[in-house]
C-alpha positions as CSV (number, residue, x, y, z in Angstrom):
1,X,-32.9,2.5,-12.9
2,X,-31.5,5.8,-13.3
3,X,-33.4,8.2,-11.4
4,X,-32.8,12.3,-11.6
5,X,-33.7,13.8,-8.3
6,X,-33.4,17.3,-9.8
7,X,-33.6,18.7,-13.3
8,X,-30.2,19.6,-13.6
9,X,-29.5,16.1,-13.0
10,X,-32.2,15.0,-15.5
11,X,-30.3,17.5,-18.2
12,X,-27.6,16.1,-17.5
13,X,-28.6,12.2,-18.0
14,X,-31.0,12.9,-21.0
15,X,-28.0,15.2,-22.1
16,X,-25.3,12.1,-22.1
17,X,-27.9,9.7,-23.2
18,X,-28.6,12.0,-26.4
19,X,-25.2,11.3,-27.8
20,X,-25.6,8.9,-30.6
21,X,-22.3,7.7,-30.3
22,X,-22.2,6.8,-27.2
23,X,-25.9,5.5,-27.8
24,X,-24.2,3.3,-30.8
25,X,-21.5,1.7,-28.3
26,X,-24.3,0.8,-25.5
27,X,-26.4,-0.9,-28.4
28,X,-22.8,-2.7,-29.6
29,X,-22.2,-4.7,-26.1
30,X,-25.7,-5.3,-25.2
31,X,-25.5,-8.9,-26.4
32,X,-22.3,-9.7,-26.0
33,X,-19.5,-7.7,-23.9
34,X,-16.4,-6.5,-26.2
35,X,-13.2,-4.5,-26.0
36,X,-12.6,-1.5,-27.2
37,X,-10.7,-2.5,-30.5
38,X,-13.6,-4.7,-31.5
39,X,-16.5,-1.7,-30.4
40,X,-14.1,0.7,-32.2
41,X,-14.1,-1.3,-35.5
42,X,-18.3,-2.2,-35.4
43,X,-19.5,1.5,-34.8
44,X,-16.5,3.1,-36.7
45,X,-15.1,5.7,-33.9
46,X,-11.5,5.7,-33.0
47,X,-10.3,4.1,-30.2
48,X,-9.4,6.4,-27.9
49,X,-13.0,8.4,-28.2
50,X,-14.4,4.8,-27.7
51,X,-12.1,4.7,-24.6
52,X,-13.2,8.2,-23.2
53,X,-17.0,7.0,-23.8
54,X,-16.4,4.0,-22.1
55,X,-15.1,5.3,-18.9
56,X,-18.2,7.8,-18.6
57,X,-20.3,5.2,-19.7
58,X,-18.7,3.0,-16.8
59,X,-18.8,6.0,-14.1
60,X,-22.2,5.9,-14.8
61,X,-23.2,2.8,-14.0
62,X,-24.5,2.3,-18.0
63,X,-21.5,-0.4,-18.5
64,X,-19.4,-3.0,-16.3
65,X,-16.2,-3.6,-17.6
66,X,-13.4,-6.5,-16.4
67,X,-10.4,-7.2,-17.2
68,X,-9.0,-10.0,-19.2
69,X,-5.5,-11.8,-20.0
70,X,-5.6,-12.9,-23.7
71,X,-3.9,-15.2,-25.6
72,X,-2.1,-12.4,-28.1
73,X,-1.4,-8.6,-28.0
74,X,-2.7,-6.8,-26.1
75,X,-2.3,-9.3,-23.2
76,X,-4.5,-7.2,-21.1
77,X,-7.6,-6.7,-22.6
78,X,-10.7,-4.4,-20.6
79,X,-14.1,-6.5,-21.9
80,X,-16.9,-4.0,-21.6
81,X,-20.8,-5.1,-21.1
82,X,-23.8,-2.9,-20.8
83,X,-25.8,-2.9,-17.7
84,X,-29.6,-3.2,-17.7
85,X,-31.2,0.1,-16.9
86,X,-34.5,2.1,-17.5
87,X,-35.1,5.7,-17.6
88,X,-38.7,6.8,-17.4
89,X,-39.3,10.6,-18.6
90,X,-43.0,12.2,-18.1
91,X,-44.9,15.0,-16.9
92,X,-44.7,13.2,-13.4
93,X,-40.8,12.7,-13.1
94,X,-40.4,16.6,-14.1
95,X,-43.2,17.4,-11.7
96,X,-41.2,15.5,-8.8
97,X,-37.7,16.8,-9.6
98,X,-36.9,19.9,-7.8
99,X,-34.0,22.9,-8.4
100,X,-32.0,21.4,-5.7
């Protein structure tokens, strides 16, 4: 669960999360994990934004990514798949989350 301790931090999260694109790639790997190519082809954003997205997705802890030796080119292929998470916003979590 992500869980904002203050409300820069909640900003920040509802801030990343607000991104449709990013939103769009999450939604693309929740069934079944993908590379880039293939999420860069389904939601229609080049690769290396997809790339960039991934990684802060990743950092996050939104996405788990592994790598994988394939049959063809690339050999070395990153499979990305999104991790289960819940983020609860209400007059309670903004209540709780201090300045600090």
């Amino acid at each position: 669960m992500l869980d904002p301790v203050t409300l820069p931090e909640l900003a920040q999260i509802l801030g990343f999360l607000g991104n449709e694109q990013r939103l769009n790639i999450l939604r693309a790997i929740i069934q079944n994990e993908k590379f880039a190519r293939e999420i860069s082809e389904e939601v229609g954003i080049s690769r290396p934004l997809v790339n960039i997205y991934l990684k802060q997705l990743e950092k996050a802890g939104l996405v788990t990514g592994t790598n994988r030796v394939a049959e063809e080119p690339p050999y070395l292929r990153r499979y990305y798949r999104a991790m289960p998470f819940e983020l609860v916003v209400n007059l309670d979590v903004l209540t709780k989350t201090g300045d600090v």
